[in-house]
GUDOKOL-743449 format. One record per residue (C-alpha): x, y, z; residue in three letters. Coordinates in steps of 0.001 Angstrom, whole numbers, plus 500000, padded with zeros to 6 digits. Each point is the difference from the previous one (the first is absolute). Layout:
BEGIN
XYZALA
...
This chain:
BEGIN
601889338450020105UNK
500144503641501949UNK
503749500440500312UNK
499956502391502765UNK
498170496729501990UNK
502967498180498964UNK
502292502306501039UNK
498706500704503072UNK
500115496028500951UNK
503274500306498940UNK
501213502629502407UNK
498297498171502715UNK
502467498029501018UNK
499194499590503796UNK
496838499991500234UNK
496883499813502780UNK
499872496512501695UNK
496088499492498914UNK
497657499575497056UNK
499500503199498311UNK
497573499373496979UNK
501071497238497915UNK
503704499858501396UNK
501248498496502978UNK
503269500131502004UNK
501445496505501108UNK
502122497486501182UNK
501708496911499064UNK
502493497682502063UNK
502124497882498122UNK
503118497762500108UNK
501268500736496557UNK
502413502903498740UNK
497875502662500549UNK
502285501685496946UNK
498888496876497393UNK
496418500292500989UNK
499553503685499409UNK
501481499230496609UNK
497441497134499365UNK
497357502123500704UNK
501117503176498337UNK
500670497909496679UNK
496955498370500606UNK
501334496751499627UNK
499223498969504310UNK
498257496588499801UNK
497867500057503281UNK
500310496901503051UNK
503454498982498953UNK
500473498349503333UNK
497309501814501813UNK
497365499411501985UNK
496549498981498175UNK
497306500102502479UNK
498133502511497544UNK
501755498816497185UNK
503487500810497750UNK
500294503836500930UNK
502100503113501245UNK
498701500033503846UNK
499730503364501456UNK
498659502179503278UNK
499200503287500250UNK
501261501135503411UNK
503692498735500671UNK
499919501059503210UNK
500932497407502988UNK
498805497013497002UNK
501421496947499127UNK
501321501497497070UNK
501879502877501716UNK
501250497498502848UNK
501662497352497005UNK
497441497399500223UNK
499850500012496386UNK
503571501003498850UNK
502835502005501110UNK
498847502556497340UNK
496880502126499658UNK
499179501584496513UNK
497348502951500067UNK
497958500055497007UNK
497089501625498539UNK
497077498590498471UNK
497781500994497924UNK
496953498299501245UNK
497453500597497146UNK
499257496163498981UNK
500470498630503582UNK
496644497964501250UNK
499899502421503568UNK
498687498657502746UNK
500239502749502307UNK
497202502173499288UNK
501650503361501068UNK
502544498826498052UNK
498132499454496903UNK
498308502994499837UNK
502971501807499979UNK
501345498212497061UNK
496425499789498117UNK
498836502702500953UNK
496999498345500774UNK
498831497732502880UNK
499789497179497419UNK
499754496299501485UNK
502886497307499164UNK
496951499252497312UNK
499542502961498662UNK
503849500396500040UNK
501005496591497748UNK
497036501779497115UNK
502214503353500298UNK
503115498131499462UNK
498521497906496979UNK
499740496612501840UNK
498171497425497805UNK
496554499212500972UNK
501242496536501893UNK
502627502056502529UNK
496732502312500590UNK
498104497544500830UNK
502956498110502199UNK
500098503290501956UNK
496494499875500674UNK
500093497268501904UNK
502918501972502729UNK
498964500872503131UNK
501352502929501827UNK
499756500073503406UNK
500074503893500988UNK
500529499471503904UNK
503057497896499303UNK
503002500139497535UNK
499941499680496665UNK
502679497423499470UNK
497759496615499987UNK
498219501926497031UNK
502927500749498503UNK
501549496413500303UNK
497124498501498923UNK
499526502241496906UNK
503718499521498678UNK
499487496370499181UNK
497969501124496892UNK
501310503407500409UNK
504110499388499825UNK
501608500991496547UNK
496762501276498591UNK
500082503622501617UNK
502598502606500473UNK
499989498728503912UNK
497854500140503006UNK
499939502375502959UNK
498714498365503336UNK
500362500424503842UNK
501701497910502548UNK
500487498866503264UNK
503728499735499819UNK
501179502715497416UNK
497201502230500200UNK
499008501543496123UNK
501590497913497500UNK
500131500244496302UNK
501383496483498041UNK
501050501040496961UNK
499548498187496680UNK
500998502167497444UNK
503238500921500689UNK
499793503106497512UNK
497197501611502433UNK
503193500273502655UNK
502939502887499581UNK
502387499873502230UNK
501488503466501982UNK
502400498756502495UNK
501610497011502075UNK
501610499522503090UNK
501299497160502297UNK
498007499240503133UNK
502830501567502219UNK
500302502823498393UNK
497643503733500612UNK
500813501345496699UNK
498548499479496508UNK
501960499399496747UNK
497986501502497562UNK
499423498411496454UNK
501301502804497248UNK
497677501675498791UNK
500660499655495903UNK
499798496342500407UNK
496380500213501428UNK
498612501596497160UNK
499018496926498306UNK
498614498355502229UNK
498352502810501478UNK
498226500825496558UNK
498843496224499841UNK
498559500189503759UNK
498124503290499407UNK
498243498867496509UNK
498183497715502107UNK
499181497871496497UNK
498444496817500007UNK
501207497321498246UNK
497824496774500597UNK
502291497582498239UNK
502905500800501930UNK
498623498213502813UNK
499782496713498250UNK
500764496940501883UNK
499339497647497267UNK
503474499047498785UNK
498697499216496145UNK
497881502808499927UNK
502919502032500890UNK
502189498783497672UNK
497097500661497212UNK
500166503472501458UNK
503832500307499424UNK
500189498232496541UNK
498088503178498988UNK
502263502587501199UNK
503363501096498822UNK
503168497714500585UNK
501411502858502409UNK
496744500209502209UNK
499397496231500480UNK
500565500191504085UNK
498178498010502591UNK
500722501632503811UNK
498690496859501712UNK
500654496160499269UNK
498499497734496943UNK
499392496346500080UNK
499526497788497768UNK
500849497208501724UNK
498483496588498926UNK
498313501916497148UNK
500505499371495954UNK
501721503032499466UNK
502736500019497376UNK
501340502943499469UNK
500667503704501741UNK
499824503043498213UNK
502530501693498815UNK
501969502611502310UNK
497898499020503293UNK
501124501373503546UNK
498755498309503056UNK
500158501944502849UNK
499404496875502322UNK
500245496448499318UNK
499468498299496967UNK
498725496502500656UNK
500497497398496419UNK
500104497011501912UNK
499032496955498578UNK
498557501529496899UNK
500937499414496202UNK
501610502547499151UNK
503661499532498435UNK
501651503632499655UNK
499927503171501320UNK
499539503277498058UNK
502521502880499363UNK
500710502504502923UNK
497936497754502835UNK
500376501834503296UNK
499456498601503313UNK
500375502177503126UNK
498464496963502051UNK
501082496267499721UNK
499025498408497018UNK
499117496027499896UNK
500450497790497359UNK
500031496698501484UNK
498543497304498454UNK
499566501705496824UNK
500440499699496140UNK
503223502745500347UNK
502738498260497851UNK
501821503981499852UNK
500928503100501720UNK
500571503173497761UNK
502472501699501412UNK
498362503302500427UNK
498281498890502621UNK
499895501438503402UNK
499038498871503359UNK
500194501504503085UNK
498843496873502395UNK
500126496885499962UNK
500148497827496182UNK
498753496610500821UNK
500754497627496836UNK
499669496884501954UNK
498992496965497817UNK
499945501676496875UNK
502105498769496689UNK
502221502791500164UNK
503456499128498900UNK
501719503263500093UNK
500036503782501245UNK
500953503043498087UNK
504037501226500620UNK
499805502831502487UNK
496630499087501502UNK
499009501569503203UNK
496995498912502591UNK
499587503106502447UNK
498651496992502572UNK
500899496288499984UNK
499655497453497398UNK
498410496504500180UNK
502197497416496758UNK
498421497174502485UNK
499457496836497754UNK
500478501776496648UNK
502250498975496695UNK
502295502750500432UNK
503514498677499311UNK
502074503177500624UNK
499740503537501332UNK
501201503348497699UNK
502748502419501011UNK
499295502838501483UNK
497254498272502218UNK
498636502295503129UNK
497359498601502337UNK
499145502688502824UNK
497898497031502246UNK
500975496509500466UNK
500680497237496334UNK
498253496680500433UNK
502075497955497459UNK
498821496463501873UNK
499343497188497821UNK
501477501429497007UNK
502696498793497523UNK
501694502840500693UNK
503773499283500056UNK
501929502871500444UNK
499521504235500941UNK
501276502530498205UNK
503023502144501460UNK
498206503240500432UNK
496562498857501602UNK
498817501794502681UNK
497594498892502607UNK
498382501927502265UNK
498418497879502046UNK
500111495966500635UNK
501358497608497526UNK
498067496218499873UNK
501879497593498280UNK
498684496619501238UNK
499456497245497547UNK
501967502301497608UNK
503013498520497703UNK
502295502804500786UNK
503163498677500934UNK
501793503177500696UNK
499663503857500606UNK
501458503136498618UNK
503035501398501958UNK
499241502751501895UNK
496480499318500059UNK
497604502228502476UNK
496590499012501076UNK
498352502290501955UNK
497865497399501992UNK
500039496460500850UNK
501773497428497773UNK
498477496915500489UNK
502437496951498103UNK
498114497501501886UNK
500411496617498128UNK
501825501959497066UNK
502936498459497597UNK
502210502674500675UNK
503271498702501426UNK
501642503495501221UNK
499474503588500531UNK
501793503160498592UNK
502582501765501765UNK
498663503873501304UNK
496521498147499717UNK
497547502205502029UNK
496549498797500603UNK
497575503035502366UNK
497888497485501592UNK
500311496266500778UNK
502265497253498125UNK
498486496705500406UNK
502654497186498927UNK
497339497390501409UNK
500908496151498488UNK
502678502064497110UNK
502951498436498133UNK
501870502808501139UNK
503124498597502215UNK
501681503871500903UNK
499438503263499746UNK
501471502931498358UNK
502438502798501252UNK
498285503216500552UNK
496283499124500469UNK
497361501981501429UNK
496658499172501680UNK
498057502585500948UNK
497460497062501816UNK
500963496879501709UNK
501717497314498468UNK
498586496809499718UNK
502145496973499566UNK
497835496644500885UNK
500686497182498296UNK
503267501249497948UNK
503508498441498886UNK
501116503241501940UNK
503112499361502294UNK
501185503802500341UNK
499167503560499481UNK
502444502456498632UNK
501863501961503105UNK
498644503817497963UNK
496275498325499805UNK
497475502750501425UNK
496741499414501013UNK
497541502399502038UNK
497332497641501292UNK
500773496284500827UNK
502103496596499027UNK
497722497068500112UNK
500214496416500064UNK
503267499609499167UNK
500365496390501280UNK
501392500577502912UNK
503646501467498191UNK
499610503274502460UNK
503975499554500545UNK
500459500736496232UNK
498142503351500239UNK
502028503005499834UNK
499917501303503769UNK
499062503281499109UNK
496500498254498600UNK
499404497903503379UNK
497514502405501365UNK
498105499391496873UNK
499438495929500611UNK
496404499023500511UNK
């Protein structure tokens, strides 16, 4: 490449709101940590339509002009992100726009035989209309059902946002600043940790098979490749199919879907940034290795244990499996589903971030101390009483329990639900922020402090 072209991107850092030859200034609202999605797309590991909208498919959406748009006034996050784009591989539907960025007045035709299309996209494109004295959007939105995942992205008009580019290759996309909707000022993105991902945006090289949507023809594709470079940014499933194995070292920047298949263990190093489902499956173990930043759904699999240590980033589904015991050291960021386990005890040091389901469960006590970060459900449970210091973040249910008092020091950070208990007081230090239900009509034996909180 011409390094004085590189450099001079590089110094760019603010640069003109419009399409200049093949690069493009723009904009992207978004909910998430506008600090953890410039990483994901400088390490080119962003996985696009995580949670986003999909009219024209799994993308980063973008406008050109920020000015008085939805994406300047929140509409699509409290944070914008300015990008550029390197546009060279987009299907342009904008003909002023295209000819900057070809060079050429080429058609959207003549564009997907630049770009290296196969010979059935061509002749898909062919049959789009473009109607010149309206906008380009219906083109566009029709186009992207054969179109989405198979080209760098697609650059359209619209009524609502104006010029829009949707993004489907992430490593076209470099972003140079970020701001909050309130604020007037830019935080720019430092400049040494652009250079990557500016080189890989300005190459502008084609590589067919990364678009793959196939999920077996992508794991062909990855079986090839060293163990270190076996990523996929979006999500594979192989749900209901007769796979049986993963390659070793795999990365899955989305979700990883194994339900109901055959397949009975997972390889060495197995990253999931998504959730990864296993229900219904062959799984009989977990190598501890693996990682998981959403949800692990195990429900109604023959798993009978979990490595010590484990950690789920998201919840975890045990619903209706073998599993006998949990391991020390056992962190769950989302909510645990142990119902309709044999399941008869927790370990001391388990943390739960989010709710804890224990119904039809043969636990028959809890850990002191325990924390759980949501709602604790012990609906129809065999547990006969609670922990002192117990603190549960969202709602304890005690609904048709065996439990006949509870314990000094408790803490409910939702409303307390008592129907159908052996409950005939609550502890005068009992603190709850939301409401005491049905407590069968024993309103007398509720500390006065708490009598606001009767419903």
């Amino acid at each position: 490449m011409n390094h004085y072209f590189l450099r001079s991107l590089i110094r760019e850092t603010l640069l003109t709101e419009e399409v200049y030859g093949a690069q493009a200034v723009v904009y992207h609202g978004t909910q998430a940590d506008p600090r953890k999605l410039i990483s994901a797309l400088l390490n080119d590991e962003f996985a696009p339509g995580r949670g986003a909208g999909s009219t024209y498919g799994k993308g980063l959406y973008t406008v050109y002009d920020l000015n008085e748009s939805q994406t300047e006034r929140g509409g699509y996050g409290l944070h914008i992100i300015k990008l550029k784009l390197n546009l060279y591989g987009y299907i342009i539907f904008d003909p002023d726009v295209a000819l900057k960025v070809y060079k050429a007045p080429l058609s959207i035709v003549e564009q997907a035989q630049e770009v290296g299309l196969d010979e059935e996209l061509v002749e898909k494109m062919r049959s789009v209309k473009i109607d010149r004295s309206s906008f380009t959007s219906d083109a566009a939105r029709f186009a992207s059902n054969f179109l989405r995942g198979r080209v760098k992205g697609i650059v359209y008009t619209g009524a609502g946002d104006g010029r829009c580019a949707v993004v489907y290759d992430p490593a076209t996309a470099v972003p140079i600043a970020w701001k909050n909707v309130r604020d007037r000022s830019w935080t720019p993105v430092d400049r040494a940790s652009i250079k990557p991902a500016l080189r890989r945006s300005a190459s502008g090289d084609w590589e067919e098979e990364k678009y793959e949507t196939d999920s077996f023809k992508v794991l062909a594709r990855l079986e090839k490749l060293p163990v270190d470079q076996r990523f996929v940014k979006g999500d594979l499933n192989l749900a209901n199919s007769s796979i049986t194995s993963l390659p070793e070292g795999l990365r899955v920047g989305g979700d990883l879907n194994l339900s109901n298949t055959h397949i009975t263990s997972l390889p060495p190093g197995l990253q999931v940034l998504g959730d990864l489902d296993l229900s219904a499956s062959s799984i009989e173990s977990i190598p501890a290795d693996l990682q998981v930043s959403g949800t692990l759904d195990l429900a109604d699999t023959s798993i009978t244990s979990l490595p010590a240590g484990f950690r789920v980033g998201g919840s975890l589904s045990l619903y209706g499996t073998r599993i006998a015991s949990l391991p020390p050291g056992l962190r769950v960021g989302g909510s645990l589903d142990l119902q309709d386990t044999s399941i008869t005890s927790l370990p001391a040091d388990i943390q739960v971030g989010g709710g804890l389901g224990l119904a039809g469960a043969r636990i028959t006590s809890l850990p002191a101390g325990l924390r759980v970060g949501g709602d604790l459900s012990l609906y129809g449970a065999r547990i006969t009483s609670l922990p002192a210091g117990m603190e549960v973040g969202g709602d304890l249910i005690l609904t048709n329990t065996r439990i006949t008092s509870l314990p000094a020091g408790l803490r409910v950070g939702g409303d307390l639900i008592l129907t159908n208990t052996r409950i005939t007081s609550l502890p005068a230090d009992l603190m709850v922020e939301k409401s005491i239900s049905d407590f069968d009509g024993n309103w007398s034996l509720v500390p006065s402090r708490l009598r606001s909180k009767i419903k």
